[in-house]
N, C-alpha and C positions, 0 to 999 in steps of 0.2 A: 725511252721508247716513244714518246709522247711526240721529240724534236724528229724522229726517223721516221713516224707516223705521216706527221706535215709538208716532212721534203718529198716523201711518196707523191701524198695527194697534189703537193704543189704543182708538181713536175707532171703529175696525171690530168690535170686541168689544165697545164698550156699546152695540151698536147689535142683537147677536149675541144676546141677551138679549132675549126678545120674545116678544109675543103676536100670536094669527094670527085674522087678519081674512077677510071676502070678498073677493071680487077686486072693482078698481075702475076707472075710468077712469084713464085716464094725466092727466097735472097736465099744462098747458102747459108745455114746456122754451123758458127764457128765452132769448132770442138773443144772442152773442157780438158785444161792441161792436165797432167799425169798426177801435178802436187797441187793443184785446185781440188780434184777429187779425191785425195789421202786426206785433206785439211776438213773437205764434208765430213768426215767421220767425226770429225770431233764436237759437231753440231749438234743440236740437242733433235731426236728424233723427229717430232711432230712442233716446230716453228710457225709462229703466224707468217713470218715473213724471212726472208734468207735477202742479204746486201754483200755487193761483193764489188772492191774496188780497187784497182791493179795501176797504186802511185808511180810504180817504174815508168811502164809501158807512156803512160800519158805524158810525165814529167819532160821527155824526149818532145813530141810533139810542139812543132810552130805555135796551136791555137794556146796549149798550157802556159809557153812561155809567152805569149801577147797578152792574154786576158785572166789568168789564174794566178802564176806561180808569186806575186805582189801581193794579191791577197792573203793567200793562205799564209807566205811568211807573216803579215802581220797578225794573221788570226793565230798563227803560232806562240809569237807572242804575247799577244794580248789576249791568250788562256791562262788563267789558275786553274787547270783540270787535270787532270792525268795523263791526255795528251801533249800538255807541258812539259810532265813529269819524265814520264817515258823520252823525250829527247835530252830535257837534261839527266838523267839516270845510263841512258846505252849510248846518246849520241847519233841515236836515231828519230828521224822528224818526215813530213810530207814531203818538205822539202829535198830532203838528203837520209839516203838510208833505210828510211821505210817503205817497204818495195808493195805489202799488199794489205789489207784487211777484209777480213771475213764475221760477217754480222748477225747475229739470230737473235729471233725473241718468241717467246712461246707465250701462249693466251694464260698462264700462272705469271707472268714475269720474269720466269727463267730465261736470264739472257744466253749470251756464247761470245767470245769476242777473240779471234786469235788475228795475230799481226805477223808479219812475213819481213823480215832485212837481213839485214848485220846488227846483231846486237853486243855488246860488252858487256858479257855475263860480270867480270869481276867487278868492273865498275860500276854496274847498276846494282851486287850486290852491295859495297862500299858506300855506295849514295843513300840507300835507303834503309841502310842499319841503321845510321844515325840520324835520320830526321823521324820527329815527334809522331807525324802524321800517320806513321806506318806500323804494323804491329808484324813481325815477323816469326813465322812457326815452321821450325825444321821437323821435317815427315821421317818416318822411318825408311822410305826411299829412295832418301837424299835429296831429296828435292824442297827448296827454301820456295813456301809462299808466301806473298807480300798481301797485304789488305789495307787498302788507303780506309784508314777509321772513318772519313766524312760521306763517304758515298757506301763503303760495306764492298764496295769494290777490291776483290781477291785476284791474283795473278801469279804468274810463275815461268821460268823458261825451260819451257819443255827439250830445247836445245838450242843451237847460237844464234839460230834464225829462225826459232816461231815461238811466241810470247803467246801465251794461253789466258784471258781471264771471265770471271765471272762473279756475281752476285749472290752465287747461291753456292754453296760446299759441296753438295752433292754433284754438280757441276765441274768444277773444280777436280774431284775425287775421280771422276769418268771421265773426265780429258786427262788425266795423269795415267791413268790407265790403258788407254787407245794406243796400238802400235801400229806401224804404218802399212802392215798385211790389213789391219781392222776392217770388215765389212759391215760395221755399226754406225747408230747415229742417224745424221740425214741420209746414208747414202744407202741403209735400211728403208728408206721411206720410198718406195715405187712410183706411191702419183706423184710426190713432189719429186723425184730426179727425174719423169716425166716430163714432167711442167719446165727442167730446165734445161732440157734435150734442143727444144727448134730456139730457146731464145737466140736469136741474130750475132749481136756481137758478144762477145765473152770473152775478150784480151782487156776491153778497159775497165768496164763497169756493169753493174747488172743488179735487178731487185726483181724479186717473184714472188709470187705468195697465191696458194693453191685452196687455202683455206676461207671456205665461202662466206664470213660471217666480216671476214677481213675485207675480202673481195667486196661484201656490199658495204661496209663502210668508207670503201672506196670512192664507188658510184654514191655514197650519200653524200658527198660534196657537190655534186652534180643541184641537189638542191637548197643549195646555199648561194647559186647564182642570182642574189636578191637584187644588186644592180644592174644586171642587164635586164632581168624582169620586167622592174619598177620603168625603165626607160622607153621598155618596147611597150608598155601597156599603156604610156602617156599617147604614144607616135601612131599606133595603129588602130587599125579599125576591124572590125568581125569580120569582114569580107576584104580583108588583104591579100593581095595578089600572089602574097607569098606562099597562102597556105597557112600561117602561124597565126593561132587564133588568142584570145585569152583565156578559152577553153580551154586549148591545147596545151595551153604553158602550163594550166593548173592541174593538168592531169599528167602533164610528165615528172614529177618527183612520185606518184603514185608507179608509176611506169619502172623510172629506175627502181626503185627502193625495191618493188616486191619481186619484177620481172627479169631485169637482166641479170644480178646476177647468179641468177636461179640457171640461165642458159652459160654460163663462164666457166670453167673448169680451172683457167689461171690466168692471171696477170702479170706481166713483166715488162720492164723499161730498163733498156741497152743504149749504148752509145759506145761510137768510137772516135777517138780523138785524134786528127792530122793537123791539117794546115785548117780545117774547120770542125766542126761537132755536129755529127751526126747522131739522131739520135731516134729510136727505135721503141713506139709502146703497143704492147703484142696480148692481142685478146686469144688464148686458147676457148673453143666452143665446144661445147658438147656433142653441135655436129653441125650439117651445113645449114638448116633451116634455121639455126641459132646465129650464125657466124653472120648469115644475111639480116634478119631482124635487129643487132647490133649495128650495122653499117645502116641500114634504115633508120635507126633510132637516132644516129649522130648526123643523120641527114637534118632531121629536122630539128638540132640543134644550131643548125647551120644556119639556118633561113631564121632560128632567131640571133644569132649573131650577125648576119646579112642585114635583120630589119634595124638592129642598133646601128650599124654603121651608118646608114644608110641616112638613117636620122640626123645625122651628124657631116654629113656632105658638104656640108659649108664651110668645113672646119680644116686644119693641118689632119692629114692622112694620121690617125692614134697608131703607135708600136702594135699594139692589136690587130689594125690591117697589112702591117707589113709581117706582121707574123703569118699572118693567113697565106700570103703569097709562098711562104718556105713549107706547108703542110700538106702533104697527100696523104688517098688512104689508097690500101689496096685490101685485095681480099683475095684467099685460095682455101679449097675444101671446108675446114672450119676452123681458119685463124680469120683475124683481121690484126692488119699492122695500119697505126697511123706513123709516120715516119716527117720529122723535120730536119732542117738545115741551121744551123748557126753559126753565122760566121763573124769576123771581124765586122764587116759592116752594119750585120742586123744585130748585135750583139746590145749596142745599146737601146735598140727599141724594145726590146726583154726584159733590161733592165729596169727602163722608165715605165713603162706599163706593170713592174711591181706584178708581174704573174706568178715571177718563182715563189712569192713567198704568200702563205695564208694568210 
C-alpha cells in the first residue's frame, strides 16, 4: 500500500509544479470499456483508492518501447515477488502477456488485485503445487487457491484470463462469487463510479480516490516541500515583487491541510501513451467557487517555484524548469486539470530532477 501511496503522491507533486493557463474547454473523457467495468465489480466496495493500468495498449506505443519496455524487463527480473512468480507460473509478464491490472486498497487493508492476459491455468497449476512457498486449498467450487506463505498473499483463476488476488479470505470468497451480470463491489459505489466518469484518459492508465482523508494526505505532501522553502526564505524579502511572503509560505500548509481538500470531491491522474506521455491530474470540486480557489491556490505555489528558480539564474536551466515549460492548467465548471507533456527529450530532466520519486 505504502509503495502505491508514494507513486500517487510522486506523480501528484511533479505535476504541483506549474504554470497557469486560461481556462479551457474540457477534453473528451474516454469511455470505460465493457470488461473494465465487469472487473469493478470485483473490487472491494468503498476503496481508498482504485489504480488501473492497460500493459497491452501502452506496450505498442513508440514512447514504451524508447523509454520503458528495458526497464521493466529488468525489474521483472530482478523481482523475488509474486510478480516474478506469476510470469514464471502462466508465462505471463509486463512484458508479454499481461494485458491489464486492476488495484484497490481500503482504509482496513483490504486489498483487491485482479490481472487481465493469457494465462496457463495447467501450468501455473503444475508450478506451484510443488514449490514450498505456496499452500494450496481446493474449494468445494473447484476452484484451486494459491497463498504465497510470506506475504499471506491468496490468488486464484477465476478463468484463462483474469487472475483474482488478495490478502484477506473474505476477499478472496467475494471475488469467487461475482458473475459477470454482478452489479456489486466498486460499481455499487455511485460517488466513486462518479469520480471515474470525466477522468480523461482511460485506455492506458488511471488512479482516483474519492475518499477525503486520502485526498488530504494527498495535499499533505504539498507540505513537505521543505527545500524550496528553506531556499526561497534565504532569497527573499517581505516585500517581494512576487507576492510570496514568509508569511505566506507559513500559512500555506495550514491552507492546504485544513482547506482544500474540504473543497475536492476527487482526485485522479491519467495518461496516454504514443510517440509521447501525456499525462492528465484532475481535481473534481464541489462546485465553481472551489474549482477557482484551487487554481488560485496553485498560483501561488507558483510564484514560489518562480522565486526558487529565479534564485538560481546563474546556473544550467534545473530539469525543474524545463518541466515548467511542458505544464498547463485549465479549468471548467468545477474540475481543474493540470496536464503535462513527456517526451523523449524532456524525459531525462524528470529523471534527474528525481521528482518521480519521494
Amino acid at each position: 500500500m505504502k509503495k502505491f501511496y508514494n507513486l500517487f503522491s510522486g506523480l501528484f507533486l511533479v505535476l504541483a509544479v506549474l504554470t497557469l493557463h486560461s481556462c479551457g474547454s474540457r477534453p473528451a473523457a474516454e469511455k470505460l470499456s465493457v470488461t473494465a467495468r465487469q472487473v469493478l465489480a470485483l473490487l472491494p466496495e468503498k476503496p481508498q483508492f482504485v489504480m488501473y493500468i492497460n500493459f497491452k495498449t501502452m506496450r505498442g506505443s513508440e514512447f514504451w518501447k524508447a523509454n520503458i519496455s528495458d526497464s521493466v524487463i529488468s525489474g521483472e527480473n530482478a523481482m523475488g515477488t509474486l510478480l516474478n512468480v506469476f510470469k514464471s507460473a502462466t508465462g505471463a509478464s509486463i512484458s508479454d502477456g499481461l494485458d491489464e491490472m486492476f488495484f484497490a486498497n481500503s482504509w482496513t487493508g483490504q486489498n483487491a488485485i485482479v490481472l487481465k492476459g493469457s494465462f496457463d491455468k495447467n501450468k501455473m497449476n503444475s508450478y506451484l503445487a510443488n514449490d514450498s512457498v505456496f499452500r494450496k486449498t481446493s474449494t468445494p467450487d473447484g476452484i484451486t487457491v494459491y497463498t504465497h506463505l510470506n506475504s499471506n498473499l491468496a490468488f486464484f483463476l477465476k478463468d484463462n484470463f483474469t487472475l483474482c488476488a488478495s490478502n484477506y479470505k473474505e476477499q478472496i470468497d467475494y471475488m469467487k462469487g461475482v458473475k459477470d451480470t454482478s452489479n456489486t463491489g466498486l460499481l455499487s459505489n455511485a460517488e466513486l463510479m462518479k469520480s471515474i466518469e470525466p477522468i480523461i484518459y482511460k485506455d492506458n492508465f488511471w488512479v482516483v480516490s474519492s475518499e477525503k482523508m486520502f485526498i488530504r494526505g494527498i495535499f499533505a505532501n504539498f507540505a513537505d516541500l521543505k527545500s524550496g522553502k528553506d531556499i526561497s526564505r534565504e532569497t527573499m524579502s517581505s516585500d517581494t515583487a512576487s507576492g510570496v511572503t514568509k508569511d505566506s509560505l507559513d500559512k500555506t500548509d495550514d491552507v492546504l491541510m485544513n482547506k482544500l481538500y474540504d473543497r475536492v470531491n476527487s482526485v485522479s491522474l491519467s495518461g496516454r501513451m504514443k510517440a509521447d506521455l501525456n499525462v492528465i491530474l484532475q481535481f473534481e470540486c464541489i462546485n465553481r467557487e472551489s474549482a477557482v480557489y484551487v487554481k488560485k491556490l496553485f498560483n501561488g505555489i507558483i510564484g514560489l517555484a518562480k522565486l526558487t528558480a529565479s534564485a538560481k539564474k546563474d546556473k544550467k536551466p534545473a530539469a525543474f524548469e524545463t518541466i515548467l515549460n511542458e505544464i498547463s492548467v485549465t479549468d471548467e465548471d468545477n474540475s481543474v486539470r493540470i496536464t503535462t507533456r513527456i517526451t523523449n527529450e524532456n524525459i531525462q530532466s524528470f529523471r534527474e530532477g528525481k521528482l518521480l520519486v519521494k
